[in-house]
C-alpha positions as MATLAB code, in Angstrom:
seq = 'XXXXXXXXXXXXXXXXXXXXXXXXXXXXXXXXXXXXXXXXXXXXXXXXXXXXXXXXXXXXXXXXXXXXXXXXXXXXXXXXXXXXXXXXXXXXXXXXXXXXXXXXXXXXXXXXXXXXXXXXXXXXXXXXXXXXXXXXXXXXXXXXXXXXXXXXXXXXXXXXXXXXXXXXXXXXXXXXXXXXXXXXXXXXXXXXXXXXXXXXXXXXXXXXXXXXXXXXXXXXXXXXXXXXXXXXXXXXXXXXXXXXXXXXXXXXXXXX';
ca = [
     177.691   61.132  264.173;
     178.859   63.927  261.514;
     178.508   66.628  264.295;
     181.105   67.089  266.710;
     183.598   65.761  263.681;
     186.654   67.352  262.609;
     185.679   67.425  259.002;
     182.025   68.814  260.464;
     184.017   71.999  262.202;
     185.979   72.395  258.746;
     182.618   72.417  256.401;
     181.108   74.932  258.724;
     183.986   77.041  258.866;
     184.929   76.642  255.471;
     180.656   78.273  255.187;
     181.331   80.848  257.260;
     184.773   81.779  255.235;
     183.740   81.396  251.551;
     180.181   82.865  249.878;
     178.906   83.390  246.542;
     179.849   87.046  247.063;
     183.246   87.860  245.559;
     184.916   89.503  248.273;
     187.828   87.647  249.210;
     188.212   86.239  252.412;
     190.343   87.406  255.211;
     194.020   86.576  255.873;
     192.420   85.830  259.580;
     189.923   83.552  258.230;
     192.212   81.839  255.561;
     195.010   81.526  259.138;
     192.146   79.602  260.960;
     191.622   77.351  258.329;
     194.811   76.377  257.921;
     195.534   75.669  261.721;
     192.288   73.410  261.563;
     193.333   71.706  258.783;
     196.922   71.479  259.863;
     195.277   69.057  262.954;
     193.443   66.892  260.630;
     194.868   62.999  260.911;
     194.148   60.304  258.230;
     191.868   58.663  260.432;
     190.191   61.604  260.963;
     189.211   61.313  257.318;
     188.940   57.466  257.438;
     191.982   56.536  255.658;
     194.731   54.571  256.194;
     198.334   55.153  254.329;
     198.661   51.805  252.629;
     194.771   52.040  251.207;
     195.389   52.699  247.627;
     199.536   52.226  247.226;
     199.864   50.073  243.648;
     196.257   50.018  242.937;
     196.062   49.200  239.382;
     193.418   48.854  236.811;
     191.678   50.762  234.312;
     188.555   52.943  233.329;
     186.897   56.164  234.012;
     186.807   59.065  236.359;
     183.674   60.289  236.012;
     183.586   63.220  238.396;
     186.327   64.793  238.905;
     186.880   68.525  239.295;
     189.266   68.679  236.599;
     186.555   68.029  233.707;
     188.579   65.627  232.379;
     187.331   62.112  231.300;
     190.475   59.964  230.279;
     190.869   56.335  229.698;
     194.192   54.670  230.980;
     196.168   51.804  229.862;
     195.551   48.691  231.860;
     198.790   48.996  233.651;
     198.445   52.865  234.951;
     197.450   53.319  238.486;
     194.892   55.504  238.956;
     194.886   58.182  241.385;
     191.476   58.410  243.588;
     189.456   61.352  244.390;
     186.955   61.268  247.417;
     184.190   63.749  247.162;
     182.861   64.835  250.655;
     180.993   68.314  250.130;
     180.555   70.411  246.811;
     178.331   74.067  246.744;
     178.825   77.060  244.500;
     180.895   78.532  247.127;
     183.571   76.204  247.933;
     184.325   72.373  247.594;
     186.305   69.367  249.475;
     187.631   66.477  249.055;
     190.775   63.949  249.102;
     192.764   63.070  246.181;
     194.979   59.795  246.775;
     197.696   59.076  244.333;
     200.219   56.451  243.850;
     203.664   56.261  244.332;
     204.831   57.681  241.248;
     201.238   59.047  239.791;
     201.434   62.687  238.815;
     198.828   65.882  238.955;
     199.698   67.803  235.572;
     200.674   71.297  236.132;
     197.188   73.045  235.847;
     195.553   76.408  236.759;
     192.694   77.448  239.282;
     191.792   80.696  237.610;
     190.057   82.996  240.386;
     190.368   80.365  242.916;
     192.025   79.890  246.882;
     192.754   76.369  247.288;
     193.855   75.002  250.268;
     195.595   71.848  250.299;
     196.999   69.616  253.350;
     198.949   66.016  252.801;
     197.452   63.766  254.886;
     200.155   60.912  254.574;
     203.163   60.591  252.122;
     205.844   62.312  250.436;
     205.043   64.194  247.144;
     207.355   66.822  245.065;
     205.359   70.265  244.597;
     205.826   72.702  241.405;
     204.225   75.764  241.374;
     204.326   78.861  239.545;
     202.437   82.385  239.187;
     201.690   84.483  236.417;
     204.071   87.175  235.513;
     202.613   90.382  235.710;
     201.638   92.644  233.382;
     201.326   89.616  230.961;
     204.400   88.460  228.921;
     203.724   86.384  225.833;
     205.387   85.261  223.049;
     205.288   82.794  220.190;
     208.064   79.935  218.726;
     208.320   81.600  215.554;
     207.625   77.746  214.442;
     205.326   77.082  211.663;
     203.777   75.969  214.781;
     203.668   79.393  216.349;
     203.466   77.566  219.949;
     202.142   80.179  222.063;
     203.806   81.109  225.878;
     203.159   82.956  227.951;
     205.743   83.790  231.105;
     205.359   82.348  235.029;
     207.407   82.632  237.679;
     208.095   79.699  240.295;
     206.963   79.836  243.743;
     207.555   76.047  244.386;
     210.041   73.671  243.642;
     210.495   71.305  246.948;
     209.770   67.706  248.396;
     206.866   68.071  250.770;
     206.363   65.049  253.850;
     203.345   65.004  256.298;
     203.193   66.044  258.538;
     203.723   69.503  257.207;
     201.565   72.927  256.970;
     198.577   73.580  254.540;
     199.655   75.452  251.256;
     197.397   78.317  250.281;
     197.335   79.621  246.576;
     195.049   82.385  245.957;
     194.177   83.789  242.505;
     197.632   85.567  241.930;
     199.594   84.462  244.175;
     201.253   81.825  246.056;
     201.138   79.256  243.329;
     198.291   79.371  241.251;
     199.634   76.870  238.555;
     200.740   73.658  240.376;
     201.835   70.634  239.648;
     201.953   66.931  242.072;
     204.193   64.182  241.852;
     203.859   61.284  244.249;
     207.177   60.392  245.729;
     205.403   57.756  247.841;
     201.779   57.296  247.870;
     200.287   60.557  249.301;
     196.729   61.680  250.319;
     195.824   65.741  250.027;
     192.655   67.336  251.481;
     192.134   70.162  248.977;
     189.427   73.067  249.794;
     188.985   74.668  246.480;
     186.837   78.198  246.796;
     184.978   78.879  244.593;
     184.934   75.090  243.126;
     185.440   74.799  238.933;
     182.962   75.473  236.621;
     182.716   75.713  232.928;
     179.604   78.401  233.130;
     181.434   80.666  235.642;
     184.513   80.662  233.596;
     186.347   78.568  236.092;
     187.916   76.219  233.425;
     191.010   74.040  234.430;
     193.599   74.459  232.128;
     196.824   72.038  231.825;
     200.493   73.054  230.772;
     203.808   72.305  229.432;
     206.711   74.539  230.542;
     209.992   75.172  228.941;
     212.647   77.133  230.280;
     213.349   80.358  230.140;
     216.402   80.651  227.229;
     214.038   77.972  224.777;
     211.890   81.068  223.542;
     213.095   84.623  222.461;
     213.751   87.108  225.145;
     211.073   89.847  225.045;
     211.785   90.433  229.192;
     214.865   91.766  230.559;
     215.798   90.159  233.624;
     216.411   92.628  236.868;
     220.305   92.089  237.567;
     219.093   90.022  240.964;
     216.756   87.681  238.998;
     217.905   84.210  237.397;
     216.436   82.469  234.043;
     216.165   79.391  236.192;
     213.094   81.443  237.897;
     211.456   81.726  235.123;
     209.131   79.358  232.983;
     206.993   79.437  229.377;
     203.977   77.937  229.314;
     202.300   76.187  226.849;
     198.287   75.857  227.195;
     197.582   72.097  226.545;
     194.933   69.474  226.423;
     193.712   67.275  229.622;
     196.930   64.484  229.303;
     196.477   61.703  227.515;
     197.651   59.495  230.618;
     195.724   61.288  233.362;
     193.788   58.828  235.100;
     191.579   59.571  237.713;
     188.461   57.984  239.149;
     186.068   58.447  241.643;
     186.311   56.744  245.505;
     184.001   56.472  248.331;
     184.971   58.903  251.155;
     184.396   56.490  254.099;
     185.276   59.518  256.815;
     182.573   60.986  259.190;
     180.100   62.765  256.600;
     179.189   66.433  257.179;
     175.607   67.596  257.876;
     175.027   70.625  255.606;
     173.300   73.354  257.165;
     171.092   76.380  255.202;
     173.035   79.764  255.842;
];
């Protein structure tokens, strides 16, 4: 039975946390989260660590949160998401990638995500906007467009290890996953994506900090190696994803 489940006590916190309103949630209610997700276990979630390592094969990922439908070659391994609950306040699920398989760097414009590695070893990249705005162009026939972010993130993460928080402006916003070994992450995402809200997910390229013209001065204690340009790009070419069946205890939604 869904009630009495770990993943049932994190949907009905996760309700009490997030709401359609837009007033953010506390840093109480974002700390108890985090300690409940901090306890979750793979088999709390019904995986095990070996489940999807070098599956290969090829198609379409018709769901994901990413609004991105890509086909793969033959010979890409896919990474797997597992939907398990989805409102217009907050979504979760499990994304299980590959050893090797990579997350573009993308946004989550007005969004706290919470994210928790199940199993594996991945290397995190994350950056936040630099504020007020700083933009510039190549001065290419191009005219590639930049605009200036800030890391926050640039480490090797192994379970078991705390959940991450990003929030809208801070902590990471822009991130970007590479499987080391093959990894699992429960992400809460609140509010979820969505085209009509204005919630679009947008990928990037980043270049360091000397390739465009300087229109920033640098405080004497910061570094260029802080510092990134990013390009707005398309979805990747090579993203794969697809859709899995979550096989974990399923929650019981519940009218407010």
């Amino acid at each position: 039975m869904a009630k009495g489940s770990t993943m049932q006590t994190l949907y009905e916190l996760c309700k009490k946390t997030f709401t359609p309103s837009s007033v953010s949630p506390s840093s109480q209610s974002i700390w108890k989260l985090c300690s409940l997700m901090d306890s979750i276990s793979p088999a709390d979630v019904g995986l095990k660590e070996d489940a999807l390592d070098d599956d290969r094969g090829h198609g379409f990922f018709e769901s994901n949160p990413f609004k991105s439908l890509t086909r793969a070659a033959q010979w890409a391994q896919p990474i797997t998401y597992l939907h398990i609950y989805e409102c217009d306040s907050f979504t979760i699920g499990i994304f299980c990638l590959p050893t090797a398989s990579v997350i573009p760097l993308h946004d989550h414009p007005g969004m706290t995500v919470l994210s928790k590695i199940l199993y594996g070893s991945m290397h995190v990249k994350a950056y936040d906007w630099v504020e007020p705005s700083c933009i510039t162009n190549s001065g290419k026939p191009s005219k590639i467009s930049v605009k200036l972010a800030k890391y926050q993130a640039d480490a090797v993460l192994t379970a078991p290890c705390p959940t991450r928080v990003l929030y809208p402006k801070t902590g990471g916003n822009l991130h970007c996953f590479t499987a080391i070994t093959s990894v699992a992450v429960l992400d809460v995402l609140a509010p979820p994506y969505s085209e009509v809200a204005g919630r679009r997910c947008t990928y990037y390229h980043d270049y360091p900090y000397s390739t465009f013209s300087t229109v920033k001065e640098l405080e004497m204690d910061e570094r260029e190696e802080d510092y990134s340009w990013l390009e707005a790009i398309d979805a990747p070419d090579d993203l794969y994803m697809r859709s899995g069946k979550y096989s974990g205890p399923p929650v019981k939604d519940f009218a407010p």
